[in-house]
C-alpha positions as CSV (number, residue, x, y, z in Angstrom):
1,X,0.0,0.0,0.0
2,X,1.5,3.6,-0.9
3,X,0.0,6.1,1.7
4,X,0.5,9.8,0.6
5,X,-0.4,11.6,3.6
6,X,-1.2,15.5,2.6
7,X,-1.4,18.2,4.9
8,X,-0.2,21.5,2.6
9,X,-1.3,22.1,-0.9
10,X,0.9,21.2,-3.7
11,X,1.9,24.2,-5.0
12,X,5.4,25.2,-3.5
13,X,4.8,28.9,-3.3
14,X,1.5,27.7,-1.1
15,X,3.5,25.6,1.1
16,X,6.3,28.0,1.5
17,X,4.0,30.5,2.4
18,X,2.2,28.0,5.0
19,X,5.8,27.7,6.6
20,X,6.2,31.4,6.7
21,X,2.1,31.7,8.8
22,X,3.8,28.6,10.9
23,X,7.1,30.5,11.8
24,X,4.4,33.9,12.6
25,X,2.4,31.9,14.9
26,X,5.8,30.5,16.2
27,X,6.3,34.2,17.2
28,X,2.4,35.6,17.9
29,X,2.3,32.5,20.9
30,X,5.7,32.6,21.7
31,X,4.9,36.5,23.1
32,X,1.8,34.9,24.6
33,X,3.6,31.9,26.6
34,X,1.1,29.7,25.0
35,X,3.2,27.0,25.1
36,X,0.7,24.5,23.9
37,X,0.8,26.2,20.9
38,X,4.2,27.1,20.4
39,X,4.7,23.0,21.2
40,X,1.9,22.8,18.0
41,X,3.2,25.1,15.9
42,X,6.7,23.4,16.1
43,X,5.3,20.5,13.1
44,X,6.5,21.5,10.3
45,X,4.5,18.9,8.5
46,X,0.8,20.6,9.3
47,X,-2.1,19.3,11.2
48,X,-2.4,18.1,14.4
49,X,1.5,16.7,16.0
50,X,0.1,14.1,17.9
51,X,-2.6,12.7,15.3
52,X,0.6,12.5,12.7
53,X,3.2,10.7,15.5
54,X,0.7,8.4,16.2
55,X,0.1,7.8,12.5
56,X,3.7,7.3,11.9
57,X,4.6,5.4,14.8
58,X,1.7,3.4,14.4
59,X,2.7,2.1,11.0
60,X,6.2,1.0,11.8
61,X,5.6,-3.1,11.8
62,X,3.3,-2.5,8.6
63,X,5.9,-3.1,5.8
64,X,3.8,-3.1,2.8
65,X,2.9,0.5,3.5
66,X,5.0,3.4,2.0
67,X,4.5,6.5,3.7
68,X,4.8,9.7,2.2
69,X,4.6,12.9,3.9
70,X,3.7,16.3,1.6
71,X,4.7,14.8,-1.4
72,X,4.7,16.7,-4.9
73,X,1.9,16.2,-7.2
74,X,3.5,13.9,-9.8
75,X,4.5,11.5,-6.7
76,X,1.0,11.1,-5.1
77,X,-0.3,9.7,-8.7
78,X,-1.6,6.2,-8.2
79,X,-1.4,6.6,-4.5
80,X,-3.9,6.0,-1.6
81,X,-4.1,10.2,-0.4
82,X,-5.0,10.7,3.3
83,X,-5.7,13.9,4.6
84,X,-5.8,13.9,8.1
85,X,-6.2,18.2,8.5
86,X,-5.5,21.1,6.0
87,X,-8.4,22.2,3.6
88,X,-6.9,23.3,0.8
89,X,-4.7,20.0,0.8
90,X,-8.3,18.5,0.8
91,X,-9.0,20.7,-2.1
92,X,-6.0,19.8,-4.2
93,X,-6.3,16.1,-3.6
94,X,-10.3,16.3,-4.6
95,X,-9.3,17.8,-7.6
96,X,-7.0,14.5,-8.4
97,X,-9.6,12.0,-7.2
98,X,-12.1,13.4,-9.7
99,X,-9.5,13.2,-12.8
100,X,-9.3,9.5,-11.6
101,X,-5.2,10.3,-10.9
102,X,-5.6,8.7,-7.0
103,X,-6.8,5.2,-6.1
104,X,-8.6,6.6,-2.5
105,X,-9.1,9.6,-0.7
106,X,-9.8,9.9,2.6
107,X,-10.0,12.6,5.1
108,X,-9.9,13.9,8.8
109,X,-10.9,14.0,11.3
110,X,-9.1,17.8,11.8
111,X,-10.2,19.0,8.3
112,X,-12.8,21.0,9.8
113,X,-14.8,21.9,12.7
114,X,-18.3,22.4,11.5
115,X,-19.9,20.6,8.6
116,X,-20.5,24.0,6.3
117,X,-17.1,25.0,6.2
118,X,-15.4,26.0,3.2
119,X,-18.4,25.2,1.3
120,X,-19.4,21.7,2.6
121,X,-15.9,20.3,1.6
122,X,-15.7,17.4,3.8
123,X,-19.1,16.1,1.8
124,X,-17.7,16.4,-1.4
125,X,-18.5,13.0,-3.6
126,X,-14.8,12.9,-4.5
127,X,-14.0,11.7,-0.5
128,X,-14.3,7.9,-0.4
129,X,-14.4,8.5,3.4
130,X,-14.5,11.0,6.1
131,X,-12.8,10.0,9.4
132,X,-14.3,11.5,12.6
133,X,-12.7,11.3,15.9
134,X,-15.5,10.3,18.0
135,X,-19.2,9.3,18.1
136,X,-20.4,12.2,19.1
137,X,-18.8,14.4,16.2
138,X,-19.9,11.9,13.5
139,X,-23.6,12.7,15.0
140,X,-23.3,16.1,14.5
141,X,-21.5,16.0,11.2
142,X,-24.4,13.7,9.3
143,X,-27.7,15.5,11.3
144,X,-26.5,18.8,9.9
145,X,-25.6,17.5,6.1
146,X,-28.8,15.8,6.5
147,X,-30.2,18.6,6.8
148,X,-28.6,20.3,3.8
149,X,-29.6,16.9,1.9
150,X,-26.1,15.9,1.9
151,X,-24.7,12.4,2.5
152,X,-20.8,10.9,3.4
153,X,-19.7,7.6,4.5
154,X,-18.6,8.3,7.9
155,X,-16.6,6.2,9.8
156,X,-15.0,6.8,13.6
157,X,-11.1,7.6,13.9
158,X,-9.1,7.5,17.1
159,X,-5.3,8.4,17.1
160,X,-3.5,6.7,19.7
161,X,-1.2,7.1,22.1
162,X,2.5,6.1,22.3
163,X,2.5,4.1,25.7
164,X,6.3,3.7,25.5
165,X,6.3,7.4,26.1
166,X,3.2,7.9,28.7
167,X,4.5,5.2,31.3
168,X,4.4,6.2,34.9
169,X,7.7,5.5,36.9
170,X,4.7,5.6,39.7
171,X,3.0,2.6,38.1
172,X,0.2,2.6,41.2
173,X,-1.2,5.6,42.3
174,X,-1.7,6.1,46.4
175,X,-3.9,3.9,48.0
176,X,-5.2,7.2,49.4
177,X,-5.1,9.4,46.6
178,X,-3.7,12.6,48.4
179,X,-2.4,14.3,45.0
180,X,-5.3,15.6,42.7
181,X,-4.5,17.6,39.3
182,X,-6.4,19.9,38.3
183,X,-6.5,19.8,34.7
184,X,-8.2,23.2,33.5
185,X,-9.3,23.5,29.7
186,X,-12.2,25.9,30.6
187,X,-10.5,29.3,30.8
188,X,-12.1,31.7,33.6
189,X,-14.8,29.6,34.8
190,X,-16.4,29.6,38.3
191,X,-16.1,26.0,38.7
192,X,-12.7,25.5,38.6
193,X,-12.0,27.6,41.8
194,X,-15.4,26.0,43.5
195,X,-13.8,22.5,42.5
196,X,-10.0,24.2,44.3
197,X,-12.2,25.1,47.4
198,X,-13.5,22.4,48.0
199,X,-11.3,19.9,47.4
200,X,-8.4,21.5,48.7
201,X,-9.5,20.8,52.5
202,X,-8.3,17.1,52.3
203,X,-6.4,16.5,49.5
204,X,-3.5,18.1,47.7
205,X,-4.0,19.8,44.2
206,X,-2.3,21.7,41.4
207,X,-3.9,23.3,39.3
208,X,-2.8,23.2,34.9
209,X,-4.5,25.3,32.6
210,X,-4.6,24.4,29.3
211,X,-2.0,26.0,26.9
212,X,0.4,27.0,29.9
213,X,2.5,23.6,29.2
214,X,4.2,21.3,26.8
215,X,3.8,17.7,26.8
216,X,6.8,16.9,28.8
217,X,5.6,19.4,31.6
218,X,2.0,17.4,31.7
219,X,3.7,14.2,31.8
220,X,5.6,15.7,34.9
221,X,2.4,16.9,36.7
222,X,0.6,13.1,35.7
223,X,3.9,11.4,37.4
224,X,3.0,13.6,40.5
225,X,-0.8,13.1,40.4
226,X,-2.6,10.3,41.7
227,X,-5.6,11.0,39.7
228,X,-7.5,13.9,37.4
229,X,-10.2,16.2,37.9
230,X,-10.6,17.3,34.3
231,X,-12.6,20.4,33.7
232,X,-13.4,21.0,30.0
233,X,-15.8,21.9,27.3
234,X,-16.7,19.3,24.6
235,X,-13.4,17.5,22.7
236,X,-13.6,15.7,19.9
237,X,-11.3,13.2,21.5
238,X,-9.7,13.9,24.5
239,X,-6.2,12.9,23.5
240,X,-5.3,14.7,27.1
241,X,-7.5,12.3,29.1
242,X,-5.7,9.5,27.5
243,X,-2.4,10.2,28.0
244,X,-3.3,10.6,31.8
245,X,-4.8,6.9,31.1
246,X,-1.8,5.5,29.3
247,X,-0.2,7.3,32.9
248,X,-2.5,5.2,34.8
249,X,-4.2,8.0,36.0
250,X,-8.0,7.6,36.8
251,X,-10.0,10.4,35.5
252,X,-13.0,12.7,37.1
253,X,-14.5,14.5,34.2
254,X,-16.7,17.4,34.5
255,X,-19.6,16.9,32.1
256,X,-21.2,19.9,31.3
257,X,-23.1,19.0,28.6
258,X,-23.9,16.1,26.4
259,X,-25.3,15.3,23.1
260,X,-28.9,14.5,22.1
261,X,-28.0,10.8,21.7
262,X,-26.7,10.9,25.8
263,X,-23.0,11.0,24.7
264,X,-20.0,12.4,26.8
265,X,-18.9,15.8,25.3
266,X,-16.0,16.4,27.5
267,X,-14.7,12.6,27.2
268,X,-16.5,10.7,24.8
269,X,-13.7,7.6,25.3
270,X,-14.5,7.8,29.4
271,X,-15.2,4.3,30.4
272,X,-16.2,2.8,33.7
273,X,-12.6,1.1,33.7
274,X,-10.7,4.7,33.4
275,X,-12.7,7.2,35.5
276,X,-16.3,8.8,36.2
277,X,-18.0,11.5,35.3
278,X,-19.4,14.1,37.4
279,X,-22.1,17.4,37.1
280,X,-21.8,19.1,40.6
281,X,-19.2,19.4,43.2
282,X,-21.2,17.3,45.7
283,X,-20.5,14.7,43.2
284,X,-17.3,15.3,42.5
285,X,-16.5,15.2,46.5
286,X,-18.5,11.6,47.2
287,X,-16.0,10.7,44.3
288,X,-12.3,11.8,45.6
289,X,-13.7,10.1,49.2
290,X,-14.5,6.9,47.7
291,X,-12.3,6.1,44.7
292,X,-12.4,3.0,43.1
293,X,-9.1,0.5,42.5
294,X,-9.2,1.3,38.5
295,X,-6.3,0.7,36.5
296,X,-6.7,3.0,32.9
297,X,-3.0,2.0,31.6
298,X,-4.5,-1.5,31.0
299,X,-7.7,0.0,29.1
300,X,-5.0,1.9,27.2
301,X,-3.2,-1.3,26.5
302,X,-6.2,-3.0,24.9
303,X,-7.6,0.2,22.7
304,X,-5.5,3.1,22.0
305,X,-2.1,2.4,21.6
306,X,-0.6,3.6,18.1
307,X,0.0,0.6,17.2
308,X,-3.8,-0.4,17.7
309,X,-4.4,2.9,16.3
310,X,-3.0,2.4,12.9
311,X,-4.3,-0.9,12.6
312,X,-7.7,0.9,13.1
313,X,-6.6,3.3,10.0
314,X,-5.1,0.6,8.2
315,X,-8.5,-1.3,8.1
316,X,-10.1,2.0,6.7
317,X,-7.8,2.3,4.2
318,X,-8.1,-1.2,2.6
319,X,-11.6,-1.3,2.3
């Protein structure tokens, strides 16, 4: 199988121009100390970092797939094209599939956030497939090209996790669970100092707000941590929560909304077997005081590693 996996459009002067926007926003959040984003913004290849390590790292024991990365025009011809994020990439690769010049194209799930964007692009006929990173968001995607009497084939994407990477020197948590992280992705919101407040009277908490760290730093809060309150708006995945699984970190998320169907916005790959959910601080209290023997690393182990990741892709791909 030859894999071209496209990110940036094919024209060079497009793609250099994308590098000079990356090195500006390289800048713009370096002055902000977002370092989330100046962490992002470091992948020169486009797209999401993690989604493409886990797609590259995943495919290592597949031999019979060539992967290319960006590749010119004339060198994606015959080719499987995957585009995991980048519209006009989608564009330029659509353009192919309908000269008949690609085998398969496939795309997301970080092409775009909302199904009307950039002229319903993600429905175009062209797509054999549209990859979605969770139930949820493959809900919302079909009801609203329903609506607009459009139709994809839809199919449900996780990137994994490299568990190699997100292993706990502190395989076992305390029996007690004195240390709590706070993991804030809801910016100045009332609940996170009601959750501090209250919480802080018999255990001991930091608190980490989204974009004020790089992967290593979380991974350094996790190893301290002998469980998660996350507090958070809806994710399409929750790539955080995992890699406080893959930790063996037991997660208490805030649920502040859900879909129609009765789906977990804020972790819609929370199981019984790596946390609980919770919608008031009462809640969130009887939890901390009585908390279960879980162990989430396993969970990891059997779902979302890369490898099983790729596999996942790899399937997708074939068919």
């Amino acid at each position: 199988m030859e894999l071209s996996i496209l990110s940036k459009q094919f024209s060079p002067f497009a793609r250099s121009m994308k590098e000079f926007e990356r090195k500006a926003n390289l800048i713009k959040y370096r002055l902000l100390n977002d370092k989330y984003k100046i962490w992002s913004f470091s992948n020169s290849t486009g797209g999401h970092q993690d989604v493409f390590e886990s797609i590259l790292n995943g495919a290592i024991n597949y031999k019979d797939v060539k992967i290319k990365i960006n590749p010119s025009k004339n060198e994606v011809i015959g080719s499987i094209i995957y585009v995991p994020a980048g519209w006009r990439a989608l564009r330029d690769a659509i353009d192919l599939k309908r000269r008949g010049e690609i085998s398969k194209l496939i795309a997301g799930p970080n092409v775009c956030s909302m199904p009307d964007e950039h002229g319903y692009i993600m429905a175009d006929p062209a797509i054999d497939c549209c990859l979605f990173a969770s139930e949820w968001v493959k809900e919302y995607f079909l009801s609203k090209l329903a609506q607009n009497n459009k139709t994809i084939n839809a199919k449900i994407w996780a990137a994994g996790v490299d568990h190699t990477l997100w292993n706990p020197t502190k395989l076992y948590p305390n029996k007690e669970y004195p240390n709590v992280l706070i993991y804030a992705k809801l910016k100045k919101d009332k609940i996170v100092d009601l959750v501090c407040n209250r919480i802080q009277s018999f255990k001991e908490t930091k608190v980490l707000s989204y974009g004020s760290h790089l992967p290593s730093e979380y991974k350094s809060y996790l190893e301290w941590a002998d469980c998660v309150v996350y507090i958070g708006s809806a994710e399409t995945q929750g790539l955080a929560l995992s890699q406080a699984w893959s930790m063996n970190r037991q997660t208490f998320v805030y649920q502040k909304e859900k879909s129609k169907s009765g789906h977990n916005l804020c972790a819609p790959y929370l199981t019984n077997k790596t946390g609980r959910k919770w919608g008031t601080i009462d809640e969130l209290e009887f939890l901390l005081s009585n908390i279960e023997n879980l162990e989430p690393r396993k969970w990891i182990l059997e779902n979302q590693t890369n490898e099983i990741s790729f596999s996942n892709l790899y399937k997708i791909l074939a068919n």
